[in-house]
C-alpha positions in Angstrom: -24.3 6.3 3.4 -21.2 8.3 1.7 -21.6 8.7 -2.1 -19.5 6.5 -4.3 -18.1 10.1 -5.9 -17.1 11.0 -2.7 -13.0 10.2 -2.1 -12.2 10.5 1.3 -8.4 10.7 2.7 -6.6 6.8 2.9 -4.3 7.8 4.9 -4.7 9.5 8.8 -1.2 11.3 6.8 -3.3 12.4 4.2 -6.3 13.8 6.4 -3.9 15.8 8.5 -2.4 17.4 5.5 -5.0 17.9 3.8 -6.9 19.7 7.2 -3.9 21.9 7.7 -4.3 23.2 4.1 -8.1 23.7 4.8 -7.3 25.9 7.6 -4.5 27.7 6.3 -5.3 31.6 6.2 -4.8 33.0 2.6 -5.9 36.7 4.5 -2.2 37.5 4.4 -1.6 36.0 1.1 1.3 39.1 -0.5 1.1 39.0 -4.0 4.8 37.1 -4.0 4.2 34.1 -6.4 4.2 30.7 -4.8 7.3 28.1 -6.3 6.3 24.8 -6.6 9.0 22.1 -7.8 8.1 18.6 -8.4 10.9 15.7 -9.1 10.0 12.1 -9.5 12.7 8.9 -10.5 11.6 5.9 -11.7 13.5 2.4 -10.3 14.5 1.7 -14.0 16.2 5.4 -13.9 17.8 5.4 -10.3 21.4 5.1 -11.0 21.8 7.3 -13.4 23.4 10.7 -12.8 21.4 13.1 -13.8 18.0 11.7 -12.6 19.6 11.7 -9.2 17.6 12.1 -6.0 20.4 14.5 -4.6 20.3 16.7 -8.3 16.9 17.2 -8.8 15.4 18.7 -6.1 18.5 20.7 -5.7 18.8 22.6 -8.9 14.8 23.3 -9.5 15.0 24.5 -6.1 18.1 26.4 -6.3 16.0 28.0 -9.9 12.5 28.8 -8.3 14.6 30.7 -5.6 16.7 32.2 -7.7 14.2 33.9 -10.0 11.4 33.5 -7.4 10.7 36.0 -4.7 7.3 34.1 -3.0 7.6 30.8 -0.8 8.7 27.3 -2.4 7.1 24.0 -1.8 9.1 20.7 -2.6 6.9 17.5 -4.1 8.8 14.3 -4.2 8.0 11.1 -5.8 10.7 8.6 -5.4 10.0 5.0 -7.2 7.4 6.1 -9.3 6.8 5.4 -13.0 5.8 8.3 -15.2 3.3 6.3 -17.5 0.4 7.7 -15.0 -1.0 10.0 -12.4 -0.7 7.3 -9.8 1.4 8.9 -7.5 1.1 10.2 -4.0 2.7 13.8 -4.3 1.5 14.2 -7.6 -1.8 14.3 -6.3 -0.8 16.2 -3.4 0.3 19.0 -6.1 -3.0 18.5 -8.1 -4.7 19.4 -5.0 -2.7 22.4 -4.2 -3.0 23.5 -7.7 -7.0 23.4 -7.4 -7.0 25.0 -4.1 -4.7 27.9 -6.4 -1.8 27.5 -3.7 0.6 27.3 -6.7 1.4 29.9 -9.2 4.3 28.7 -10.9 5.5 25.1 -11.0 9.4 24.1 -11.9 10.2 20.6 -12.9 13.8 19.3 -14.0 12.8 17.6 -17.1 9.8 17.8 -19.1 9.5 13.9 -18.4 9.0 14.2 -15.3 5.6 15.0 -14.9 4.8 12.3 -17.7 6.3 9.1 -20.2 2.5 9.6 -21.7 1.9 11.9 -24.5 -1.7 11.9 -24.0 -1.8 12.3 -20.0 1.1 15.0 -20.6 -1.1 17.2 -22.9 -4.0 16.5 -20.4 -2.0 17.9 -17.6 -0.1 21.3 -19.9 -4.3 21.9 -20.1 -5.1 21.2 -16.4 -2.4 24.2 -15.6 -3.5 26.6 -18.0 -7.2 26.3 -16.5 -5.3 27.6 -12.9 -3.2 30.0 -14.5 -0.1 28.2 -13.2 3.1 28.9 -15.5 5.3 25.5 -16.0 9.1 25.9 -16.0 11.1 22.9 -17.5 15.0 23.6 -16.6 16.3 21.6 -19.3 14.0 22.1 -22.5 12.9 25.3 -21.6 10.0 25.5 -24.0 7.8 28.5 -24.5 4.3 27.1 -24.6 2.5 30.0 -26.1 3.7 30.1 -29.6 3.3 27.0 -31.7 7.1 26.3 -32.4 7.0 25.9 -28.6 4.1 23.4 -28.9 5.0 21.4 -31.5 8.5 21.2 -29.8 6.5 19.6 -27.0 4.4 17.3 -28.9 7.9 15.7 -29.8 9.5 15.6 -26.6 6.4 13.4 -25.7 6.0 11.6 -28.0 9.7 10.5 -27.5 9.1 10.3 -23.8 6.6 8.1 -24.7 8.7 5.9 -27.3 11.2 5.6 -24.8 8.7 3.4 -21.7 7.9 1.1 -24.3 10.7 0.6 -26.0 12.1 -0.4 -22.3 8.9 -2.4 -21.2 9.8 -4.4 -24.9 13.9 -4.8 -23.6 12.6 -5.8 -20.5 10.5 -8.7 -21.6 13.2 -10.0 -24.3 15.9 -9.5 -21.6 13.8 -11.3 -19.3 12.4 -14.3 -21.8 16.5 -14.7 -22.8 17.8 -14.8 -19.0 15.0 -17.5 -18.7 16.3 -20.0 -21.7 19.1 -19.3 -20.0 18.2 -21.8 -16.9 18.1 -18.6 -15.1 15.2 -17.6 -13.1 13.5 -13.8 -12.8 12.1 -12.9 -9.7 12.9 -13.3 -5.5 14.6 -16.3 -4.1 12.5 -18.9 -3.1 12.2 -20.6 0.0 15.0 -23.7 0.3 17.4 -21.5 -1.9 20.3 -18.5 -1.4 22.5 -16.1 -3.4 25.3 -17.9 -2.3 27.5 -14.9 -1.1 27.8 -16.0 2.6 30.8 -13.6 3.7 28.0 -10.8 3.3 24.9 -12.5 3.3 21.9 -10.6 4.6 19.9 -12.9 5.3 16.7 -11.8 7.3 16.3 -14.2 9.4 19.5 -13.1 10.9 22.8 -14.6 11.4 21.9 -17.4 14.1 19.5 -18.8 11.9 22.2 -20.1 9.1 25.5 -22.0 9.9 27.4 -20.4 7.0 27.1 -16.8 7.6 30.3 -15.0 7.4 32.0 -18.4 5.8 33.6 -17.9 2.1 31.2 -17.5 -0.7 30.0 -20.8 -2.3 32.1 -21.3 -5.4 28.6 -23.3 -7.3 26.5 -19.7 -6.9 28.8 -17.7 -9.5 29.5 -15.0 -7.3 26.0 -14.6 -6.7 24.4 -15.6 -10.1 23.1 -19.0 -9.2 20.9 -20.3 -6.9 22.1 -22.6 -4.7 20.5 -24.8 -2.1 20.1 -23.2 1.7 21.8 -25.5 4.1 18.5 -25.1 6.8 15.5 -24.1 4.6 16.1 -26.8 1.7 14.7 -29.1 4.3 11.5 -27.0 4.6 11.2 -27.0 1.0 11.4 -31.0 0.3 9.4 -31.7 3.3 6.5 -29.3 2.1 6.4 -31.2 -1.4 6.8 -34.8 0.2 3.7 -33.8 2.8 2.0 -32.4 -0.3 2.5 -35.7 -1.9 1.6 -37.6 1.5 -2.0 -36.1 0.8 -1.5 -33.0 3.5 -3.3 -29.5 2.4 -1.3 -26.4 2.0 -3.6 -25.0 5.4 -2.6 -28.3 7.2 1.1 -28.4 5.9 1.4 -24.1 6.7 0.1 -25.0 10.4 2.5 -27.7 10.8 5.2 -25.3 10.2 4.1 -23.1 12.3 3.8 -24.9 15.4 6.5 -27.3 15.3 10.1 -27.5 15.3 12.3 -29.7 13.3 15.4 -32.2 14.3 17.5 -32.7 11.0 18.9 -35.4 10.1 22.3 -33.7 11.8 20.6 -33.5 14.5 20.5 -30.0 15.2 17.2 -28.3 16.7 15.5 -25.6 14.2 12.1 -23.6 13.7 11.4 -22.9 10.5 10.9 -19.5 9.3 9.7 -17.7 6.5 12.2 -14.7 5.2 8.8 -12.3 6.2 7.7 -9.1 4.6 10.1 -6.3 3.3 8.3 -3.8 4.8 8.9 -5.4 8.2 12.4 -6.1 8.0 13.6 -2.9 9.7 11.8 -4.8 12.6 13.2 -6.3 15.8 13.4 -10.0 14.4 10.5 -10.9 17.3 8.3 -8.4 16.4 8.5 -9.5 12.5 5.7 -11.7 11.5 7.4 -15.0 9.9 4.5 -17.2 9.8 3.8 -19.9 6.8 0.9 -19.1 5.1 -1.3 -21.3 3.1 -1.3 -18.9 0.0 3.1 -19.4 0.0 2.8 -23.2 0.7 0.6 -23.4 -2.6 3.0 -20.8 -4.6 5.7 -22.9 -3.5 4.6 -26.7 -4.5 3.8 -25.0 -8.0 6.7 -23.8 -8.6 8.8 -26.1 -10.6 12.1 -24.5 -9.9 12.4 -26.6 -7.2 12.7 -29.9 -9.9 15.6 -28.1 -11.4 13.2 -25.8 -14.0 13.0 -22.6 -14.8 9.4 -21.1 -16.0 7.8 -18.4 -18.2 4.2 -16.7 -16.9 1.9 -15.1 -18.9 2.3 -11.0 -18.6 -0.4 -8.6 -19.1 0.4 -6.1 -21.8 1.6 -3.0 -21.2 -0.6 0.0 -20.7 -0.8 3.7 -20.3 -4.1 4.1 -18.9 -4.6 7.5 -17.0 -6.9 9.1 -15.0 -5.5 12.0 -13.3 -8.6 13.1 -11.5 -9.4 9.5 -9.9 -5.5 7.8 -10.1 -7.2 5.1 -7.8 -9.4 3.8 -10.6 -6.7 2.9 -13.2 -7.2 -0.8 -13.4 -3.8 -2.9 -13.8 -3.7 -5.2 -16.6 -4.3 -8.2 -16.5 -3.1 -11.2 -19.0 -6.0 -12.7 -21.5 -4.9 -16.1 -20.0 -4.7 -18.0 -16.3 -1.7 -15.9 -15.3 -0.7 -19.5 -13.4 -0.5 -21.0 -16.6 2.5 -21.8 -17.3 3.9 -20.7 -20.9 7.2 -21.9 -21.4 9.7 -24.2 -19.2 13.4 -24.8 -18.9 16.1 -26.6 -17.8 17.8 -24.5 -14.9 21.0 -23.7 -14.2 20.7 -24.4 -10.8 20.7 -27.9 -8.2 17.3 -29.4 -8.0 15.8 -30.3 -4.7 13.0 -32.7 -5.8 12.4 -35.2 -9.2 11.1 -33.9 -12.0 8.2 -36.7 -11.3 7.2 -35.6 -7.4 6.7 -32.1 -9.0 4.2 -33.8 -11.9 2.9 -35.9 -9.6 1.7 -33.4 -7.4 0.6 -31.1 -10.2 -1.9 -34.0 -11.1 -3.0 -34.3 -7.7 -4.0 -30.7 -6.9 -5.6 -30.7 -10.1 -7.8 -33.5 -9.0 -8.2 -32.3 -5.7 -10.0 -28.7 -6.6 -12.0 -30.1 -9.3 -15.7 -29.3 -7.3 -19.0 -28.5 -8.6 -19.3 -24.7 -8.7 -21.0 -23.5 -5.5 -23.9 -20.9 -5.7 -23.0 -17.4 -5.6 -23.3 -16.1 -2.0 -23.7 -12.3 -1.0 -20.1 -12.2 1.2 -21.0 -10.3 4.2 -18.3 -7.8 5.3 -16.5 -7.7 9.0 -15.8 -4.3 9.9 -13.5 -5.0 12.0 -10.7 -6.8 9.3 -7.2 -5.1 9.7 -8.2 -3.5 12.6 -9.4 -6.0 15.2 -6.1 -7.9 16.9 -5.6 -10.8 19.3 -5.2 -9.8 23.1 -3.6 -13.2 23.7 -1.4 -13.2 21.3 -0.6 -9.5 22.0 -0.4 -10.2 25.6 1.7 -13.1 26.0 4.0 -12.9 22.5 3.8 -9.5 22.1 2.5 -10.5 18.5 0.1 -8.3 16.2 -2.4 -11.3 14.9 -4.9 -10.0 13.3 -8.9 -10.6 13.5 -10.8 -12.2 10.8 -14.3 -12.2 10.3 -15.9 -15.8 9.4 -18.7 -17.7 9.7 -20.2 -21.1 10.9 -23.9 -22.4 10.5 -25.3 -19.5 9.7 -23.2 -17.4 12.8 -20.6 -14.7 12.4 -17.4 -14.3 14.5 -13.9 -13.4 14.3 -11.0 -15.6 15.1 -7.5 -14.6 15.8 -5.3 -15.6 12.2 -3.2 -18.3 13.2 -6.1 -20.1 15.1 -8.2 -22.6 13.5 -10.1 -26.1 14.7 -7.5 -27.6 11.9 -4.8 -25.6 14.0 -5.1 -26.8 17.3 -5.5 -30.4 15.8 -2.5 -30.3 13.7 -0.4 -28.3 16.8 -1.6 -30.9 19.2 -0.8 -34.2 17.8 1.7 -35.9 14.9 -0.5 -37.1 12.0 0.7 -39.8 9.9 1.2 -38.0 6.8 3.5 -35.3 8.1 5.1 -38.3 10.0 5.7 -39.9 6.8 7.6 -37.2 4.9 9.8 -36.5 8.2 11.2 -40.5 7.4 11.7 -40.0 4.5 14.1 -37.5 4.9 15.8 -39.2 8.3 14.2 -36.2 10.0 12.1 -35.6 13.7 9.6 -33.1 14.7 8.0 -32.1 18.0 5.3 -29.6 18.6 6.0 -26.1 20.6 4.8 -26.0 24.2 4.5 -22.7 24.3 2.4 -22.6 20.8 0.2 -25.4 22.3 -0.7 -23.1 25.8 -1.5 -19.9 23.7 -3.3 -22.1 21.4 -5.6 -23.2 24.0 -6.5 -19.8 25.2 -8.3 -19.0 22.0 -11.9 -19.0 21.1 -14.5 -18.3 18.3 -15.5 -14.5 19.1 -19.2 -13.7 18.2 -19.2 -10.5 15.4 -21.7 -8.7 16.9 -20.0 -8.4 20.4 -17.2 -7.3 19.0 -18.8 -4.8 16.4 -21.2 -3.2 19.1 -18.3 -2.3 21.3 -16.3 -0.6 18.7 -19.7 0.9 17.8 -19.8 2.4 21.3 -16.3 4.0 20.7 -17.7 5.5 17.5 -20.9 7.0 19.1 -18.2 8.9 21.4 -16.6 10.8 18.2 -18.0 14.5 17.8 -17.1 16.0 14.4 -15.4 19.6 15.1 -16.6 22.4 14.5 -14.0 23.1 11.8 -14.5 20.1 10.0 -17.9 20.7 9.3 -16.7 22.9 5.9 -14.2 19.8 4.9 -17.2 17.1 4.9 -19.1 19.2 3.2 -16.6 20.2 0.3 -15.8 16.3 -0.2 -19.9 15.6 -0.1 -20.8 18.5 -3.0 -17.3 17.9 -5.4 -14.9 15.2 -5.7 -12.3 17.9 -5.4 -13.2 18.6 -1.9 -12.2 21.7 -0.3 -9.4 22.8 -2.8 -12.4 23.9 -5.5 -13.7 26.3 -2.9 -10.4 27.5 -1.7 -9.8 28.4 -5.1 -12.9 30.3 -5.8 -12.3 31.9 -2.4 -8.5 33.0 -3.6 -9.9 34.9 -6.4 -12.5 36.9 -4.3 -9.6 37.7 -1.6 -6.7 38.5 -4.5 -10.0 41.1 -5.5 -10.0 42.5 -2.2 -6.2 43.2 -1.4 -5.9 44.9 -5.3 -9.1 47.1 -4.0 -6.9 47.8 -0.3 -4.1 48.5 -2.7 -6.1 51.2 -4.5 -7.4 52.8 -1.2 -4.0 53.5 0.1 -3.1 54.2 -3.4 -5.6 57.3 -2.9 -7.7 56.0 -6.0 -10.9 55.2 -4.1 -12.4 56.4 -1.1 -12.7 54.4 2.5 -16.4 54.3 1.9 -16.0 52.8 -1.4 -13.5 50.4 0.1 -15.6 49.2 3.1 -18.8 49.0 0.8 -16.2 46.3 -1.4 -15.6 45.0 1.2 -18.8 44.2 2.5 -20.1 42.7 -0.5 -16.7 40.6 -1.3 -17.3 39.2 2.3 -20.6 38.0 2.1 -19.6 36.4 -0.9 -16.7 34.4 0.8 -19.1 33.4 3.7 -21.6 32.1 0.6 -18.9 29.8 -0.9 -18.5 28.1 2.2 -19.1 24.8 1.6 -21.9 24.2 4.6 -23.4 27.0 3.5 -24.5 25.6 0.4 -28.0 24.3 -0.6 -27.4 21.4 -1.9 -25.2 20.6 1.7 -28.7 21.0 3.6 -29.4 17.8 4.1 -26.3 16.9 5.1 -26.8 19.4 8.2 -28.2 17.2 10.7 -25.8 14.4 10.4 -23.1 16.7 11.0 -24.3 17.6 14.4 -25.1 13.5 14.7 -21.9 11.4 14.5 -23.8 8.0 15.7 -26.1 8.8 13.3 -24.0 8.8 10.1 -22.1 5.9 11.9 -25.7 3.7 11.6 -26.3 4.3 8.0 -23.1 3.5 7.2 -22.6 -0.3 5.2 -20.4 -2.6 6.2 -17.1 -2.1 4.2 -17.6 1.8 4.9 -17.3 0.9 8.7 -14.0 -0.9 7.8 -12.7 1.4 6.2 -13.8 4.7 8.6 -12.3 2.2 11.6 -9.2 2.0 10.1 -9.2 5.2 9.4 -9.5 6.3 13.3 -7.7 3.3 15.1 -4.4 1.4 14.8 -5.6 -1.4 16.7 -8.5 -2.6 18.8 -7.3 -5.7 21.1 -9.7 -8.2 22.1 -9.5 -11.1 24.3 -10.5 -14.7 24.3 -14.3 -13.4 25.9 -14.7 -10.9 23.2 -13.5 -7.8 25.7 -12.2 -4.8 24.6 -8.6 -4.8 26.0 -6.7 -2.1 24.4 -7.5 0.8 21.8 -5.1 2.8 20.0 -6.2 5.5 17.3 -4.4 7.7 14.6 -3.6 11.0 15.2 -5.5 13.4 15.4 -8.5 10.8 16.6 -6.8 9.8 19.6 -7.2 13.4 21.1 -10.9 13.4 19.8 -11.9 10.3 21.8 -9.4 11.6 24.8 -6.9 8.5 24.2 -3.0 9.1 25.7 -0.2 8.5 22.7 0.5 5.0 22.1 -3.0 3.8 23.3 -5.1 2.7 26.2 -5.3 -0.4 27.9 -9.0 -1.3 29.3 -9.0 -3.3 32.5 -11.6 -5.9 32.8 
């Protein structure tokens, strides 16, 4: 079982960066100073000048360069607040710092590393401990006298000042827009910006008659909401099946597997505007399915009756932990953060009553007013976010995704957009869907295409499925060269970098004592005794060398072994660690595997995957 302490890499990125430093030979290290410049902006700061992603990294650069004579290494966070350590090259520089890969670090402003006095003076401490010298270019504070220090007590504290005072002009801004009748936030399903000569709409242009037309003259150039000619339909439809007594699972299926006739009588299929990270996508390779979390965010939302509301917000925080980022808990409001706290008349057209909003409020509050059940241990499925639908992959060319569930007492997985409520609702026309189609002189028929892929499906039992990517573990053997790496990461949380740093200071001790041979101030014996007794110390801080990493030993040279001791959410999250995807078809065979890099050459996969033939 890995200890708790213990953070491994989350990325496969992360794991092959952090490797290549492992192996990186410091034997040649010169005694040129290493540059390190580190430049972060902030989405509140990015279109101003000076914080510029083009300036910044330019002109620290262009300074280590200039009064550097060693290598420079570039750190970039872009879209990343200042108020903590959470941030990905941050950390990466942490790391390097630890490993002493960095002497001097140059940074454009002084608020760049932090907007939190405390976590600032935390870090000013964290650099002296590595003897790395900080350059700011535009304060340019000496931090050895006290003028110098109190100077940057200031500048921090003002730094400080200056995230809350926005957070505090954010939420009045925000609170007046809403009295407005003006919402904060996305558009919502049913609605658009209005500016249809450049609309970007990501369902593409097919999906809406008006793109390219002239902008609607009811949006304000963009400022109001107005309705969506197509997806206002969807919208009243999902309240009036709501109302009808359908479930958001049952009225999210429907969606999915049907298309609509409006009352115009063209032909559509509904879709969602998917995920942002997706939308550099081919449009059929995007996944636009209804979901029964947005079906329930959407018939609570009483923008749709012509309001606009105000949520509680959790207060604002400048928690830190630059050791362990990954623990900082975000706040949360005291209240239900559903709750709504204020509500206004909107400025924009309303697409159902006031009273069908109400109505339906009453009803949902009725309908998920159950005893509280006992708490249950939830068992985990390994195989979550990695495990994917052959069928669908097949035959759509769609990544569905696995999930683990279970049914009188038996586990199994199902693919995601197959359930016995599914097929029912893809298969027939109930009455209550049928009712809200009237009422809104509309037509529905289900997909033929949806109903045949449907029917290919089945329950997959857990246990088939987990032994076989069991058997794909049991084939990994842990290099040789890793062997150091686990160890590191199983004695500090630091990993390798704290030995790489001890290491750095026994080999610096080596080249001064080469230096003084060819210097003619010691002898060759005296040189090859040093050097002797500086390299048995370097093979003693290797990490498997170690006494505490004895027990470890065994299971280093037993991959299978560690993988059987291993719980279930550490299997999930080693899997996805190793594999992109693991395809499984509707008899629970392993069809196609696909693994990060460098694991796919480990287990002797070709890039892009391998399909299994059964």
């Amino acid at each position: 079982m890995i200890p708790d302490s213990v953070q491994l890499p989350q990325s496969p990125g992360e794991l092959s960066r952090d490797l290549s430093g492992m192996f990186a030979s410091n034997q040649n290290r010169s005694d040129q100073k290493v540059w390190a410049v580190y430049v972060r902006i902030s989405r509140e700061d990015k279109h101003r000048y000076q914080y510029s992603k083009e300036t910044q990294p330019d002109e620290a650069e262009a300074y280590a360069r200039k009064h550097g004579s060693g290598t420079v290494l570039i750190y970039k966070d872009w879209d990343y607040s200042g108020k903590n350590s959470k941030r990905p090259e941050f950390q990466r520089l942490r790391r390097d710092i630890i490993a002493g890969r960095v002497d001097v670090l140059v940074i454009p402003r002084l608020d760049r590393l932090y907007r939190n006095l405390e976590s600032q003076l935390r870090y000013i401490r964290f650099l002296k401990v590595y003897n790395v010298e900080l350059v700011s270019l535009t304060e340019r504070i000496e931090m050895h006298s006290w003028w110098g220090r109190l100077v940057l007590y200031v500048l921090g504290a003002l730094a400080e000042m200056y995230v809350w005072q926005t957070s505090e002009r954010t939420r009045t801004a925000l609170t007046a827009r809403l009295r407005s009748g003006l919402p904060n936030g996305d558009l919502l399903l049913g609605y658009c910006n209005g500016l249809c000569s450049d609309c970007n709409d990501p369902n593409g242009g097919a999906y809406c008659p008006l793109v390219g037309a002239a902008d609607r003259s009811e949006s304000q150039r963009g400022r109001i909401a107005v309705p969506h000619p197509v997806d206002q339909y969807a919208a009243i439809w999902i309240h009036n099946g709501y109302s009808q007594g359908m479930s958001d699972k049952e009225i999210a299926d429907y969606l999915n597997f049907h298309d609509f006739i409006l009352p115009d009588g063209e032909h559509v299929h509904f879709r969602t505007r998917g995920q942002k990270r997706e939308r550099n996508l081919p449009l059929e390779d995007q996944n636009r399915l209804f979901k029964r979390d947005s079906i329930r965010t959407i018939v609570r939302n009483p923008f749709y009756a012509g309001m606009v509301a105000r949520y509680p917000r959790a207060d604002f925080s400048l928690e830190d932990d630059l050791n362990h980022p990954d623990r900082i808990q975000a706040p949360r409001p005291e209240i239900n953060p559903r709750e709504i706290q204020e509500m206004h008349p909107g400025q924009h057209q309303p697409l159902i009553s006031l009273q069908l909003w109400q109505e339906n409020q009453a009803h949902r509050e009725g309908r998920y007013r159950t005893p509280t059940r006992k708490k249950r241990q939830a068992r985990v499925y390994p195989l979550t976010g990695v495990g994917h639908c052959w069928e669908c992959f097949d035959q759509e060319r769609h990544q569905e995704t696995l999930r683990g569930s279970s049914d009188k007492g038996k586990q199994h997985y199902r693919c995601a957009v197959t359930l016995k409520s599914v097929k029912k609702q893809a298969l027939r026309t109930p009455e209550a869907p049928r009712q809200a189609l009237e009422s809104l002189e509309m037509d529905a028929q289900s997909i033929a295409g949806k109903n045949a892929i449907i029917k290919r499906h089945k329950l997959l039992g857990a246990e088939k499925l987990e032994q076989q990517a069991g058997e794909w573990m049991s084939r990994f053997v842990i290099p040789q060269e890793w062997r150091d790496w686990i160890a590191a990461y199983y004695l500090s949380d630091d990993g390798m970098a704290k030995f790489e740093y001890e290491g750095h200071n026994l080999r610096q001790a080596l080249d001064r004592y080469q230096q003084l041979y060819l210097a003619g101030r010691i002898t060759k014996a005296e040189l090859e005794n040093q050097m002797l007794h500086l390299g048995r110390q370097l093979e003693s801080l290797r990490p498997s060398a170690q006494r505490e990493a004895v027990e470890i030993r065994p299971l280093l040279e037993d991959f299978p072994a560690i993988w059987a001791q291993m719980t279930g959410l550490e299997r999930r999250r080693m899997l996805s660690l190793f594999f992109t995807g693991l395809y499984f078809d509707r008899d629970g065979e392993l069809r196609k595997i696909a693994a990060h890099s460098p694991f796919d050459e480990l287990l002797g996969l070709p890039e892009g995957g391998r399909n299994i033939e059964r």
